[in-house]
Backbone bond lengths (Angstrom), bond angles and torsions (degrees), N, CA, C in turn:
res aa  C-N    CA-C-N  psi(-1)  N-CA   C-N-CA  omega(-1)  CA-C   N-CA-C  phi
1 X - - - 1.448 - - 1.527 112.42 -
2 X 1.537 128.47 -32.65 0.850 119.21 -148.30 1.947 96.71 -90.97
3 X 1.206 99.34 -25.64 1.818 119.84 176.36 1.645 97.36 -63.40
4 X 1.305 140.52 -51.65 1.322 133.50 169.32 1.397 117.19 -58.97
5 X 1.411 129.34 -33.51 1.285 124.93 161.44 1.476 121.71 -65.43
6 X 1.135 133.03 -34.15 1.417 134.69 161.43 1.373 115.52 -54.80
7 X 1.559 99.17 -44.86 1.868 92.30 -177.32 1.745 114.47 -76.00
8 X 1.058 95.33 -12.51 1.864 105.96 -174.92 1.458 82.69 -73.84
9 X 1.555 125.80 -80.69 1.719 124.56 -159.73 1.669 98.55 -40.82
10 X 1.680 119.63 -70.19 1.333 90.02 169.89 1.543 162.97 -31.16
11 X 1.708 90.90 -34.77 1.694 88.11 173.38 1.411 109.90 -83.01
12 X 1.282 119.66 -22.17 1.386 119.31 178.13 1.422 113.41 -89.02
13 X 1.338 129.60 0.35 1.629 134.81 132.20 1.080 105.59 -47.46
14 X 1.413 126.27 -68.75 1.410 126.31 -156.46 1.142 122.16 -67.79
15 X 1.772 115.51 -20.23 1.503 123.40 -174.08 1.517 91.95 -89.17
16 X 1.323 125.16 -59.53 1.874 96.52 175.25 1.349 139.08 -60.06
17 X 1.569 104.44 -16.93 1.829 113.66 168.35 1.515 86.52 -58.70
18 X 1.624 130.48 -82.64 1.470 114.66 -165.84 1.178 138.55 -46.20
19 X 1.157 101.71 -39.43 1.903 109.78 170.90 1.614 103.63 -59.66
20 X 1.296 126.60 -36.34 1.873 124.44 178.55 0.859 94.42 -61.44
21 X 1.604 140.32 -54.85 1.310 138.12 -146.55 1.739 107.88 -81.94
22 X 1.019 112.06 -49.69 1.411 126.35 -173.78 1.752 112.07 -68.82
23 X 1.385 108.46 -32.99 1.806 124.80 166.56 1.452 107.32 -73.20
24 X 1.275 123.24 -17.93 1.526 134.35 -172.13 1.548 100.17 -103.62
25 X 1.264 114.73 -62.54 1.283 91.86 -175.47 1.357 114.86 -66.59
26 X 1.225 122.40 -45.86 1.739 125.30 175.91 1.670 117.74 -25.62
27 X 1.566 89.91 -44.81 1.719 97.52 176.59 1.424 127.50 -88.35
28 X 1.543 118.33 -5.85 1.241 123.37 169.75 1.370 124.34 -95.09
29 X 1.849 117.32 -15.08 1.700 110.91 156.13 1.440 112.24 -72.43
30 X 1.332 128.64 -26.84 1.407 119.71 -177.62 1.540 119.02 2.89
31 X 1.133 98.38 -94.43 1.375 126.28 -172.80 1.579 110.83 -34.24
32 X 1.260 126.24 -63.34 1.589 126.81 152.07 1.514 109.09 -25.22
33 X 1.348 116.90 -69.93 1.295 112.84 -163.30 1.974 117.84 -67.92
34 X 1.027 101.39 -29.48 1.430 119.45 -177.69 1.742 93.71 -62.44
35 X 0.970 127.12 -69.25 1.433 150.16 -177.00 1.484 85.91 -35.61
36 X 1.369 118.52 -72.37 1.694 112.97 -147.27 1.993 92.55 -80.54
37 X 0.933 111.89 -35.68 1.701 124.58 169.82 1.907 105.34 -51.03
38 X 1.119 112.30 -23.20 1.502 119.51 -175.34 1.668 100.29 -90.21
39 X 1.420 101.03 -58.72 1.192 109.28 -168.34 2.239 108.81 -61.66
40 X 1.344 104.12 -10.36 1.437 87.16 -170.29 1.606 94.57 -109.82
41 X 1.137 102.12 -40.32 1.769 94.86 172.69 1.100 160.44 -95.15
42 X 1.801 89.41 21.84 1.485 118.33 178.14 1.983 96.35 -70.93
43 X 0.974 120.23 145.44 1.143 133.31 160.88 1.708 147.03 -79.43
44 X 1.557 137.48 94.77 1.013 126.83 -129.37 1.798 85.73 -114.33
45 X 1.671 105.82 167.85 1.467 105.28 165.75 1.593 118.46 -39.30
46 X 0.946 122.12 -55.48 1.613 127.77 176.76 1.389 106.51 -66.52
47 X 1.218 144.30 9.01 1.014 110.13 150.55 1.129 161.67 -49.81
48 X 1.596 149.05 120.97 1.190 140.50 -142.07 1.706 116.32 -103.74
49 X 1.571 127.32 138.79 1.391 110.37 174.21 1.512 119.66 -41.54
50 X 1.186 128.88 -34.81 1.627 129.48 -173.43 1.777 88.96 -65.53
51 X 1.528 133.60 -60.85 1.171 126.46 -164.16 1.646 96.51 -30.86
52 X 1.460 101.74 -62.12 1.985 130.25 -151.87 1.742 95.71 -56.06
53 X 1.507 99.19 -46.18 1.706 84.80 179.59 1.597 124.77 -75.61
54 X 1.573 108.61 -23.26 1.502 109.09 177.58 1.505 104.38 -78.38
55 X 1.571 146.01 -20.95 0.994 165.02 129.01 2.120 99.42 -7.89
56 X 1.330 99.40 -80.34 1.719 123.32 -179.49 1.710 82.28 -67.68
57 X 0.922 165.73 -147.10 1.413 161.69 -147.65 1.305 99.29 10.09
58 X 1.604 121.96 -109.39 1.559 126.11 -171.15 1.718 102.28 -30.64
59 X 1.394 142.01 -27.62 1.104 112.91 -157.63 1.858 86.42 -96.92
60 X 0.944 104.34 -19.43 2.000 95.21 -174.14 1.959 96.19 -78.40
61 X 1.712 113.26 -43.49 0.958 93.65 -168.28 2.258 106.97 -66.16
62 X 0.930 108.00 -29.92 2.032 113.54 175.12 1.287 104.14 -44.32
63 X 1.754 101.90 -57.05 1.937 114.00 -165.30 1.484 101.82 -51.85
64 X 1.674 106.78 -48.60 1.979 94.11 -150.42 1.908 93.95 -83.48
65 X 1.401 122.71 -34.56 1.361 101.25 165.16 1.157 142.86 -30.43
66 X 1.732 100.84 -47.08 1.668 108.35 -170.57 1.694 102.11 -95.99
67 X 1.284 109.29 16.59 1.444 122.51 -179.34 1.329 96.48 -108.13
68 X 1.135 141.31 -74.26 1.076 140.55 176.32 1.695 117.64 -40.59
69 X 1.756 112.56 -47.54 1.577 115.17 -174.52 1.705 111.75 -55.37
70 X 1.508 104.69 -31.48 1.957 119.75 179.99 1.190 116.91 -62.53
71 X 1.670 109.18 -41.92 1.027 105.53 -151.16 1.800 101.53 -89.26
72 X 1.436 106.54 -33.08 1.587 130.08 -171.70 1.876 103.05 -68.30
73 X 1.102 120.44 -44.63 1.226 146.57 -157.74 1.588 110.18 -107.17
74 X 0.810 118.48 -47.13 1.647 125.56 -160.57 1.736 100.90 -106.03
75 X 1.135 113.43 -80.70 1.411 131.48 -153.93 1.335 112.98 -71.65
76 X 1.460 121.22 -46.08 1.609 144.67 160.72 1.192 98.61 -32.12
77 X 1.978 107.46 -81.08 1.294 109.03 -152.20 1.898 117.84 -72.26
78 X 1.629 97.94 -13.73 1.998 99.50 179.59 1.426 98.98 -76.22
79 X 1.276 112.10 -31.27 1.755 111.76 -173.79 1.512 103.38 -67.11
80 X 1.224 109.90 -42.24 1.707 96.87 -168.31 1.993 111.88 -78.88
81 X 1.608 103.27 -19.19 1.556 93.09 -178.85 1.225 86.01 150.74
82 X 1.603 133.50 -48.69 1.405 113.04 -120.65 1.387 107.47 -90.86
83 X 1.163 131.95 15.91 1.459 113.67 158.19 1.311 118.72 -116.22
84 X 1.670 111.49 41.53 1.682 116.98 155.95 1.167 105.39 -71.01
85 X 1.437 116.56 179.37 1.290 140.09 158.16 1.384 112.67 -54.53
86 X 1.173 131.74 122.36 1.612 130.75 155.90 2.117 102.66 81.48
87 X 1.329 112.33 22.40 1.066 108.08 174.41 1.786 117.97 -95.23
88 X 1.090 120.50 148.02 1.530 111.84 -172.70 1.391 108.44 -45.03
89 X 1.339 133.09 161.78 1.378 126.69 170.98 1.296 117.23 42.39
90 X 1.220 117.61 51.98 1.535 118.03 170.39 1.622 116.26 -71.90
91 X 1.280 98.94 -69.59 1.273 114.50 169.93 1.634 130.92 -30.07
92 X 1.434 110.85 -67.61 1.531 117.92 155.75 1.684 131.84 -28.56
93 X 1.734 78.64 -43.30 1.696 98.51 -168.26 1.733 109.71 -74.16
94 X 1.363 110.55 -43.94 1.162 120.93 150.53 1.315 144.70 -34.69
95 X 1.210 108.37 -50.75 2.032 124.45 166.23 1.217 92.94 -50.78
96 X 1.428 127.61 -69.05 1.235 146.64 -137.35 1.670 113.92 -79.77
97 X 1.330 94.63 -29.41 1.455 107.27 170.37 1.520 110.09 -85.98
98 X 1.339 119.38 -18.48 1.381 119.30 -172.51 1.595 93.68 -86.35
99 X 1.471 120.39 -70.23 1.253 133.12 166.18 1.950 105.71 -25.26
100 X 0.985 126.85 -63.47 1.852 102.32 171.46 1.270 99.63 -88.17
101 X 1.461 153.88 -7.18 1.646 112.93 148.89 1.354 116.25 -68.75
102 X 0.943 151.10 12.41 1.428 138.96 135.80 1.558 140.94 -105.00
103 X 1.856 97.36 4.76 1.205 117.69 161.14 1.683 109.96 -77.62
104 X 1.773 105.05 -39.01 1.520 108.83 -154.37 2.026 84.84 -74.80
105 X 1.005 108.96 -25.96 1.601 103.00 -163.98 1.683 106.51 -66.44
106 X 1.696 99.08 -38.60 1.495 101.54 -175.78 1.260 132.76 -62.38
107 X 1.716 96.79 -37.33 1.434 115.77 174.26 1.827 106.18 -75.51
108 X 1.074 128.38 -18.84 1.569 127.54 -173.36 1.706 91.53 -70.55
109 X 1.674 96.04 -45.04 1.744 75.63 -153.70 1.273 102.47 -77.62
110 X 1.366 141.11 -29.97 1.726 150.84 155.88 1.120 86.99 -20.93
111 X 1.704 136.47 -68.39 1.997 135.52 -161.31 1.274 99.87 -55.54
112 X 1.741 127.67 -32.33 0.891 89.42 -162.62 1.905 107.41 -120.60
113 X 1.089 99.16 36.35 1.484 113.65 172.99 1.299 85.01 -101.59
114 X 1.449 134.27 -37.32 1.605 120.04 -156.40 1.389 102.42 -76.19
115 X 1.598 114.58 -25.15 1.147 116.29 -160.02 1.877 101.85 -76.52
116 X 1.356 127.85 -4.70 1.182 130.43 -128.51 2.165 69.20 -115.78
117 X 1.010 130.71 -31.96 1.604 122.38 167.70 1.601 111.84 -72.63
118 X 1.951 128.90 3.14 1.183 98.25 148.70 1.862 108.90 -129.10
119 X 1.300 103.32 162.66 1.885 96.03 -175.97 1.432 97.62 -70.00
120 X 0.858 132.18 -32.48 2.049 115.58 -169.40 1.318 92.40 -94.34
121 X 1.102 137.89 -39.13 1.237 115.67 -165.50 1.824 109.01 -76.77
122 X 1.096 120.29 -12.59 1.541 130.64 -177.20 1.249 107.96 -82.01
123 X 1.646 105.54 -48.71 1.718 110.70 166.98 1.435 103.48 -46.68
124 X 1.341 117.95 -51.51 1.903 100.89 -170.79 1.143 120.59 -58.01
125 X 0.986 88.83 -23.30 2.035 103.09 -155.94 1.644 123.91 -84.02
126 X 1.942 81.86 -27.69 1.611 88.96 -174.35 1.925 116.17 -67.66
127 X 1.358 119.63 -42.17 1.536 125.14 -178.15 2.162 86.85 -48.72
128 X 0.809 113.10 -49.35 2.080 105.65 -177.56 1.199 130.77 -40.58
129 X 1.658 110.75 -25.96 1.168 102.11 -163.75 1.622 113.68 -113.05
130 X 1.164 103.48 24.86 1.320 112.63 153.05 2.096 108.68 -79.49
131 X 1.083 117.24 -60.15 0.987 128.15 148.89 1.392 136.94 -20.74
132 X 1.426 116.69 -51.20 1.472 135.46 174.38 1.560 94.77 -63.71
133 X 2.098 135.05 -62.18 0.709 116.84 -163.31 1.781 118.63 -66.37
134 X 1.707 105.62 -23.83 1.151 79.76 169.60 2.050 143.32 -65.32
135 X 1.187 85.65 -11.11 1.664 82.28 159.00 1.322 129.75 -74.86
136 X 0.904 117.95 7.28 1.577 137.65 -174.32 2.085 89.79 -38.74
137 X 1.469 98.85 -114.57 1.539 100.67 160.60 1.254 157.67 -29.36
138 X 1.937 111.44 -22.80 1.430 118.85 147.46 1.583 135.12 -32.51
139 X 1.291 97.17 -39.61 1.350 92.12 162.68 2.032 138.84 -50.07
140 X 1.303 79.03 -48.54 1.726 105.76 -175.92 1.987 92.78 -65.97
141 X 1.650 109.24 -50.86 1.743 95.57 -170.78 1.829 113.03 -77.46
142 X 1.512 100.95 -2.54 1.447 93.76 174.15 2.163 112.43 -90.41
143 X 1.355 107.36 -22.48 1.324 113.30 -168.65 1.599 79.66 -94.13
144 X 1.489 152.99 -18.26 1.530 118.31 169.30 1.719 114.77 -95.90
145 X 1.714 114.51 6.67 1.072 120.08 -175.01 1.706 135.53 81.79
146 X 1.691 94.91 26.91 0.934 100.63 -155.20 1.697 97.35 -114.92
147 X 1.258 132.28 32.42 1.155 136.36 -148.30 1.616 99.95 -119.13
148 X 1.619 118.52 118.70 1.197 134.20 171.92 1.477 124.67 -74.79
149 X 1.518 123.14 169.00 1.386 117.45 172.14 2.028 112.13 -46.86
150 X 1.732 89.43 -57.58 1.180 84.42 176.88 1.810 147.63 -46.61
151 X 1.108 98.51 -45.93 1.652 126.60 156.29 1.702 102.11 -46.87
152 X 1.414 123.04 -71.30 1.773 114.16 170.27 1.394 95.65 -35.86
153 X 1.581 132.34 -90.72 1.466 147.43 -142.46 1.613 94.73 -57.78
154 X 1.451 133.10 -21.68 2.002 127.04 -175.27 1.982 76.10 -80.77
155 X 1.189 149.96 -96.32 1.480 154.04 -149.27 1.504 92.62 -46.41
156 X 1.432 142.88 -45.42 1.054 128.62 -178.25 1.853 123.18 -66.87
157 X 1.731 100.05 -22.62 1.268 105.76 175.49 1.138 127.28 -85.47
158 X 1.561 97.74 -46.50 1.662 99.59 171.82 1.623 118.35 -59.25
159 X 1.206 121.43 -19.71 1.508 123.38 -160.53 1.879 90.18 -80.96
160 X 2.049 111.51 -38.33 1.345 96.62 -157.89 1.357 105.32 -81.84
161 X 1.689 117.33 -2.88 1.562 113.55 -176.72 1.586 93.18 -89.57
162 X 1.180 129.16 -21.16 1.903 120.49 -177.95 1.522 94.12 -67.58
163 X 1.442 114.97 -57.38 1.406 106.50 -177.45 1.749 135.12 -57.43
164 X 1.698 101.79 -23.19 1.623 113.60 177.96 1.258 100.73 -88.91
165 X 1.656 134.45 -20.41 1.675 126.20 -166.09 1.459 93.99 -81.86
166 X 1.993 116.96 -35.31 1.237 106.44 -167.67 1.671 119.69 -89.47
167 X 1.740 95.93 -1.96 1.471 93.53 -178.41 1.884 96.86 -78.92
168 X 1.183 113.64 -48.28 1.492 125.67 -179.65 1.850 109.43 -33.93
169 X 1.124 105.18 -29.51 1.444 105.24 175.08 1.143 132.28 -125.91
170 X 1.392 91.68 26.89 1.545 106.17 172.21 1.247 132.99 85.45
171 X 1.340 120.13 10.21 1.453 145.02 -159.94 1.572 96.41 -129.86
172 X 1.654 142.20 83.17 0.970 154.48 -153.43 1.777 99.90 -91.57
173 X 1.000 125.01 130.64 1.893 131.23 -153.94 1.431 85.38 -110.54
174 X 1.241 135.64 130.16 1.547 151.04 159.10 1.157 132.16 -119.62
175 X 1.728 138.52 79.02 1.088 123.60 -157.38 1.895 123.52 -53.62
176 X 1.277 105.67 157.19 1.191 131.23 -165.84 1.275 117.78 -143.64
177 X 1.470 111.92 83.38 1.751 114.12 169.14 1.428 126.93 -37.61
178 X 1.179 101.82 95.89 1.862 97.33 172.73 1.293 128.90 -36.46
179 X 1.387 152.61 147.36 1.418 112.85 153.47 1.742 117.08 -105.76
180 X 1.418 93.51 177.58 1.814 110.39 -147.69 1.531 89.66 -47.74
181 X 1.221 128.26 -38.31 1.554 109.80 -171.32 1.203 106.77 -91.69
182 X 1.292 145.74 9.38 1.571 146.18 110.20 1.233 120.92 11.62
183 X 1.871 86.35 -99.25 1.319 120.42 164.16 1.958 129.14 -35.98
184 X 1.430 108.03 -57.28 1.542 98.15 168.99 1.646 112.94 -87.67
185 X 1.206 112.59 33.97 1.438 122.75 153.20 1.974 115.34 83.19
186 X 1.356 98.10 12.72 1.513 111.21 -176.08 1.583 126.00 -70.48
């Protein structure tokens, strides 16, 4: 018994070494990607309706991901218990919640670069991203367990204003569960 308890603490070492690593690296290309994400979906006089609809596409397909990763991951599992103290599957529930708060953040800000290839849909979008950055760090206080009602209810808000800016312009937001190798970036 005591050899199965060692190997349990280990794998569950090993699953938060990866989730650090994978939340770390995710957040240190940013800046590259944002840049080349700026540079393609800024919108020029010539722009064409096909640009505007693949624009309204990438930003519904970003929105319902990081809509779906909150709600599956985040919101589900604080509502039902599982990231108290001493609740079954704490731990798991935790990675996993950390792992889409920094998936849901990545994909928000992707929605809203996408949104930046149409004019109404950018108008909606722009009052959000004050908002969007504050999730920046949610991720990190949900994977050490340190995540309040309030912190759930900021991912529940920002997600329902991505979904009302994109219904407002015609670009209707539908969540879409990532899957787990999604999420740790595979």
């Amino acid at each position: 018994m005591p050899t199965f308890v060692r190997a349990r603490r280990a794998v569950v070492a090993a699953l938060l070494s990866g989730a650090l690593l994978v939340t770390t690296a995710a957040c240190g290309d940013e800046s590259r990607q944002s840049m080349t994400a700026n540079a393609q979906a800024t919108p020029t006089s010539s722009a064409s309706f096909q640009q505007q609809k693949l624009a309204k596409t990438r930003f519904v397909a970003n929105a319902g991901l990081a809509a779906g990763a909150t709600y599956q991951w985040i919101v589900k599992p604080y509502r039902a218990g599982k990231f108290k103290k001493g609740a079954d599957g704490r731990t798991v529930a935790l990675v996993k919640a950390g792992l889409a708060g920094a998936f849901t953040y990545n994909r928000l800000k992707a929605a809203v670069n996408n949104a930046k290839g149409d004019a109404l849909l950018s108008k909606a979008v722009a009052p959000l991203s004050a908002g969007i950055d504050s999730l920046k760090d949610l991720g990190t206080k949900l994977r050490k367990g340190e995540a309040t009602d309030g912190d759930i209810g900021a991912f529940e808000n920002i997600i329902k204003g991505v979904k009302d800016a994109g219904k407002s312009a015609g670009a209707e937001v539908v969540d879409k569960v990532p899957s787990t190798s999604q999420l740790s970036g595979g």
